[in-house]
N, C-alpha and C positions, 0 to 999 in steps of 0.2 A: 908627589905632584911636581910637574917638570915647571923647574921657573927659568926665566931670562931678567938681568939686570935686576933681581932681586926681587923679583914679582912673579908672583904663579899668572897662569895663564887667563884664569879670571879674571884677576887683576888688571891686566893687561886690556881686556878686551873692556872696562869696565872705562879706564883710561883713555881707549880710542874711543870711545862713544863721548867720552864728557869732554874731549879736546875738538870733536865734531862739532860739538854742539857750538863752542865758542868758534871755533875757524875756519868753520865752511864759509860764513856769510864774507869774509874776508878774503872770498875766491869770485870774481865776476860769476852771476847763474847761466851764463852761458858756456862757460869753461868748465865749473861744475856739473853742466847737465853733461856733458862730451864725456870728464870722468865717469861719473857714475855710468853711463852707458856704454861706454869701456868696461869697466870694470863687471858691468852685468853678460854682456858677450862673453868676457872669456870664465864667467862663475856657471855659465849656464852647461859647460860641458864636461865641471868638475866637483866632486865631493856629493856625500852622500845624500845633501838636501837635496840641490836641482836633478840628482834621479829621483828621491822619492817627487819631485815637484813633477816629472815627467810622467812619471807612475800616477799620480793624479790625476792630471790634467789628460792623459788617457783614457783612462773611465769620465771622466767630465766631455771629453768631446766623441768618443768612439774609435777616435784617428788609430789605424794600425802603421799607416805608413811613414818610414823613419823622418824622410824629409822634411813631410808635413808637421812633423811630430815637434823636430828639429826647429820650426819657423816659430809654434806655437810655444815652448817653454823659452826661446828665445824675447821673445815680445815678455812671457809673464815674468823674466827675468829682470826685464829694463823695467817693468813695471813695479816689481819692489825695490828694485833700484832707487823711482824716483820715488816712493813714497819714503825710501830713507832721505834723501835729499832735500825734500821740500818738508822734512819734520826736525832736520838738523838748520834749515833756514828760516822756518815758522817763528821764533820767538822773538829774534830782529822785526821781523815784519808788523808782529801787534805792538810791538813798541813807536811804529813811526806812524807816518800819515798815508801810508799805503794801507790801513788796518781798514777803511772804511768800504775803499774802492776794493780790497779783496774780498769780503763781505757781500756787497753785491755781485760779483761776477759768480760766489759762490752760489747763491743767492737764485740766481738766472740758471742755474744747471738741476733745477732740482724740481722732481716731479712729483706730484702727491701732499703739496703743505695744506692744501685744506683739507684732507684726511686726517694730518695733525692737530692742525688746529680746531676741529671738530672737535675729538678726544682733549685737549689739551682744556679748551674752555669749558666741559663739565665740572673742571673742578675735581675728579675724581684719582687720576696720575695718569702718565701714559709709561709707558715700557716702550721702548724700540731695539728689538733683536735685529741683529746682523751678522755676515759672515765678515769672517778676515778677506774684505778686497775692497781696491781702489786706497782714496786716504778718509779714512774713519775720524780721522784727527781735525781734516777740513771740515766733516759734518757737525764734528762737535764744537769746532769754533763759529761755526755759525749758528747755531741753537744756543750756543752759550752767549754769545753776542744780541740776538736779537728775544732769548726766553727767558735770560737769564742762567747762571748756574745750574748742572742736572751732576746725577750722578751716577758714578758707575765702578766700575770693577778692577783692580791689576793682580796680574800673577807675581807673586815675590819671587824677584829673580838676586840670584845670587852673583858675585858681591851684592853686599848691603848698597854698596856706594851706586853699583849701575840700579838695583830698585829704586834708590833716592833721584837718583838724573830723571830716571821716565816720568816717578808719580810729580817732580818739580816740573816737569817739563808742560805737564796736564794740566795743572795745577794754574799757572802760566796762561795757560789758555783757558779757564773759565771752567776748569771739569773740577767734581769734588769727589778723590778716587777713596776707596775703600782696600786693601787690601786683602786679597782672597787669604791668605794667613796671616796671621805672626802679628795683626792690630789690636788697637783698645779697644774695638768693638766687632760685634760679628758682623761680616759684611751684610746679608740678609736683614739685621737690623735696623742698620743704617739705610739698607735699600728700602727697605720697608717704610721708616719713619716719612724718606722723601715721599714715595706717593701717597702716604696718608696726608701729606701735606696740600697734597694738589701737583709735588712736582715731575720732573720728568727721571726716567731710568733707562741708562743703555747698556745693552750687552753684548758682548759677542758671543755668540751662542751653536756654533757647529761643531767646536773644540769641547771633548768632555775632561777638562781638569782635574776634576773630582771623582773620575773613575764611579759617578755615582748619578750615572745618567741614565736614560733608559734608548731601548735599542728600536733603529728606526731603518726604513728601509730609503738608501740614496743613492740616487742612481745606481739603481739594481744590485748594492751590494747593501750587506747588513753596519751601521758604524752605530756606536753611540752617541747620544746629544746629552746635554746638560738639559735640566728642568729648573731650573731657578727662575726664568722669565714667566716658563707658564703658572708657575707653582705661587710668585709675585703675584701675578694677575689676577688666580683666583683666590687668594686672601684678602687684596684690599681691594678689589674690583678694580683696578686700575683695566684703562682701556691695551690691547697687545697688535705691535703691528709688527710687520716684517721691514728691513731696510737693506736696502743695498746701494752701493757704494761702488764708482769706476772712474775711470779718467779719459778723457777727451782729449783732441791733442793739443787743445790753447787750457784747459780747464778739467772738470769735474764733473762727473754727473752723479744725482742722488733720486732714490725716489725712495717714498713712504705708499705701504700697500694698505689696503681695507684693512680694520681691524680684523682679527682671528675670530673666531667663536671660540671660549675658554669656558663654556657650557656641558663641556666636556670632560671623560675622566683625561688625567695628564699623560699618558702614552699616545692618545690619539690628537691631542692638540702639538704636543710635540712632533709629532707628523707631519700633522697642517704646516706645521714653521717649517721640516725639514724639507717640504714640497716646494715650498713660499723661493725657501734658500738656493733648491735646487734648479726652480725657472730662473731665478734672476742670475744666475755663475753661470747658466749653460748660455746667456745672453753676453756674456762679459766672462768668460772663461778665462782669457790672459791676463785680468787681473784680479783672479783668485791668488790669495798668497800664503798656499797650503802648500811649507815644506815640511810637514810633520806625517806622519802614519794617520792616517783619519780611519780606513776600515778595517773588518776585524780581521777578516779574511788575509791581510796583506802583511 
């Protein structure tokens, strides 16, 4: 393993994230937005993420031509730009008296809360599946904020030390994470106890982690999705919506969709969500932030 200064590469990378986390806020957010959108311009014409992101967002919009192609991973580049940004500055922010006034502005961007709160006042749990876009972090500080605690899911990422920063970082913000490996308890357990309880569960849910998903058809090519949301649903009846998640250019937008019908075997509700996933990205394409292989085909 190739080290610098005494540190493997992980290391390293575990390092810049946990010295972000302290030193960005100690950068004016308007010289920070300039880096990071710097830094997303000249990321977006190199390494093999922002092509496989190109190669996404291809099939997500139909674009053949390069320019156009060009404009569009360019924007979803500055868009996960800033959702690093504003998750490396989030934790200063719920510590001051900006915590309340960012709550509402969150608040005002988001469509669909009596759909939740429909679900939510049975008593029964709610589930809210989503893709990776926009900041999922802003939703969950506002559901945490105003429902109380919910729970949800991380991938153990290696170093130990960068999985410690994230699940702290969540943690921080009102989430109660479960660890998809290597915890005290099996995440499904734990997801489970929550909406027996009455409370809420969030997932991300277009990524199959588990290589133990079933196969669904999006946008016209075949990928796999994870089942644990639908599979949650129909054991404890919790109600299942779809969510997504974008950015506006002062703010955030969210909406929560009708609940699913989970009345169903799970291959075909798994559909239902991947149809749900697939209108709401092709609405908000640029900030899908799919730099992974999602289909099978690719």
């Amino acid at each position: 393993m190739t080290r610098h200064f005494g540190l493997s590469k992980e290391d390293l990378i575990a390092e810049s994230y946990v010295w972000a986390w302290k030193g960005i806020t100690r950068i004016p957010a308007p010289v920070a937005r300039k880096l990071f959108m710097l830094g997303a311009d000249i990321a977006s014409h190199r390494g093999k993420q922002p092509a496989r992101l190109r190669s996404n967002l291809a099939k997500v919009t139909g674009l053949t031509d390069d320019r156009e192609l060009d404009v569009v991973v360019r924007n979803a580049m500055r868009s996960y730009a800033r959702y690093w940004m504003e998750a490396f500055r989030l934790p200063s922010i719920i510590h001051s008296s900006s915590l309340d006034s960012l709550v509402d502005t969150i608040e005002s961007g988001i469509q669909g809360v009596d759909l939740f709160d429909k679900s939510y006042r049975q008593g029964r749990g709610v589930i809210l599946a989503l893709p990776h876009s926009g900041n999922w972090d802003m939703a969950g500080l506002w559901l945490a904020q105003r429902y109380g605690t919910f729970s949800t899911v991380a991938e153990r990422l290696k170093p130990e030390k960068l999985f410690d920063a994230f699940v702290n970082y969540r943690e921080e913000l009102g989430f109660t994470v479960f660890p998809l490996t290597g915890g005290s308890q099996k995440p499904m357990d734990g997801l489970r106890e929550t909406l027996e309880s009455g409370g809420v569960v969030a997932l991300l849910g277009e990524r199959d982690l588990s290589h133990h998903g079933v196969s669904v058809d999006f946008f016209g090519s075949r990928t796999t999705m994870p089942v644990g949301a639908v599979r949650l649903a129909q054991e404890t009846g919790a109600a299942l919506h779809g969510v997504h998640c974008w950015f506006t250019p002062e703010g955030w937008g969210h909406s929560v969709g009708e609940p699913l019908n989970t009345d169903k075997p799970i291959p075909e509700v798994v559909q239902d969500l991947a149809k749900v996933f697939e209108k709401n990205i092709s609405e908000h394409p640029e900030d899908w932030h799919m730099l992974q292989r999602i289909w099978n085909e690719d």
